[in-house]
C-alpha positions, -999 to +999 in steps of 0.1 A: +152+084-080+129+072-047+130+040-059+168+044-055+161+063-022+137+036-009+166+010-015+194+026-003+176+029+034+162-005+029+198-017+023+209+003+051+183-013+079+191-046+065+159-053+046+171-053+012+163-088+005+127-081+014+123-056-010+138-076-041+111-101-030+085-079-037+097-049-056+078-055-086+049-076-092+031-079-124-010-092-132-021-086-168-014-048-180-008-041-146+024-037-128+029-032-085+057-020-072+075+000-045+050-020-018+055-016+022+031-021+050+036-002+085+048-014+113+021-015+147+032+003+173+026-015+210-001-036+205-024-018+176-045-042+159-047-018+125-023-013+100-019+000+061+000-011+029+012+010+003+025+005-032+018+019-070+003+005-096+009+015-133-014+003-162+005-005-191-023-017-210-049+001-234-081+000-206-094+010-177-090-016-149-101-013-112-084-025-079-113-038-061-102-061-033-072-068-006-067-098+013-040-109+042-041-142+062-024-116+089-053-101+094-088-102+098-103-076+071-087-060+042-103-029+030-097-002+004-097+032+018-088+066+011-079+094+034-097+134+035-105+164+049-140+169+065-150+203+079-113+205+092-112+166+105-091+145+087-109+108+084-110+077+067-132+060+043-139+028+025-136+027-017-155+001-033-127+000-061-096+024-072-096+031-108-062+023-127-061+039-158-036+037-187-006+057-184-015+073-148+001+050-119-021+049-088+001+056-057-013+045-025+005+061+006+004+078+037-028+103+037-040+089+005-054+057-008-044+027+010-050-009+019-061-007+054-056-041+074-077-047+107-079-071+134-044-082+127-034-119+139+002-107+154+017-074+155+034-061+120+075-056+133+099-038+113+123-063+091+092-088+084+069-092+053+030-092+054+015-114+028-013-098+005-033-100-023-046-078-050-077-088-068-083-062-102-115-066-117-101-076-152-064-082-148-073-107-116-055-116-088-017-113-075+000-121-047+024-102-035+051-100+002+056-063+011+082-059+036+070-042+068+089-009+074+088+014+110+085+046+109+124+054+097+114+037+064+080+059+058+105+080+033+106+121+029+083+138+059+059+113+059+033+103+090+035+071+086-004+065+095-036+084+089-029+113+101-013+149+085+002+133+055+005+143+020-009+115-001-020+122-038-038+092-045-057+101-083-090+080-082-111+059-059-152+054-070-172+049-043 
C-alpha cells in the first residue's frame, strides 16, 4: 500500500521514471527499496537518504558504509531524544537481520550526506552506494524528492519526525 502511495505522487510530480530506476535493488540476501534523498533548500550543504532494507537470507548482516560522488562525506546516523533535545548521531553499522526490514527515514536512521558538490533539486537522482559487511556493495540512483514527496506528516529533515528505525550498534 505506500509503495502504491509513494508511486502514485511520484507519477503525479512527474518522477516516475526515477523511481523505476531505483525502486528495488538487490546485493546478496539483501534487498533495497523504496530509496529517496531530500531535496536542499537554498543553499544547504547537508542532506539525507532513505530507503529499507529486508534480509531475505538466514544471517545477520550489517550496513556499514555510504558513499556519493555528490557529496563530500557519507555517514550513517540515527536520530534521538536527549534530555528533551532532539540530535544526531553517527552508527558505525545498522544491523539487518532476517525477516525484520530496516527502514531508514525521517527522525530515524538515515544516510546523512555532507559537504554536497551542488545542491540536491527536486526531479533529479543522487547516486549512492551501500557497502554491507557480508552481502558487499551496491549501487543504487535514488530520486531526489522536496518536501511534497516526504509522504504521510513527515519533516522531511532531522527534526520532529517519527522514524522507527529497529537497530543501529555503535
Amino acid at each position: 500500500m505506500m509503495r502504491w502511495r509513494v508511486g502514485a505522487l511520484l507519477g503525479a510530480l512527474g518522477l516516475a521514471g526515477a523511481v523505476l530506476a531505483s525502486e528495488t535493488a538487490r546485493v546478496g540476501d539483501l534487498v533495497i527499496e523504496d530509496g529517496w534523498a531530500r531535496a536542499t533548500l537554498g543553499q544547504l550543504k547537508t542532506s539525507a537518504a532513505y530507503l529499507t532494507v529486508v534480509n531475505e537470507g538466514d544471517a545477520v548482516d550489517r550496513l556499514v558504509a555510504a558513499a556519493s560522488p555528490a557529496a563530500e562525506r557519507a555517514a550513517l546516523h540515527t536520530h534521538l531524544m536527549e534530555d528533551g533535545v532532539a540530535k544526531m548521531r553517527p552508527v558505525d553499522a545498522i544491523e539487518v537481520a532476517p525477516g525484520a526490514p530496516i527502514v531508514l527515514q525521517p527522525g530515524g536512521l538515515h544516510v546523512m550526506l555532507m559537504g554536497l558538490k551542488a545542491p540536491l533539486a527536486e526531479g533529479e537522482t543522487l547516486p549512492l552506494t551501500l557497502t554491507f559487511e557480508t552481502a558487499g556493495s551496491v549501487e543504487l540512483e535514488l530520486p531526489v524528492l522536496g518536501m511534497a514527496g516526504m509522504g504521510q506528516g513527515q519533516s522531511g529533515g532531522h527534526g520532529e519526525g517519527h522514524g522507527h528505525g529497529r537497530s543501529a550498534t555503535n
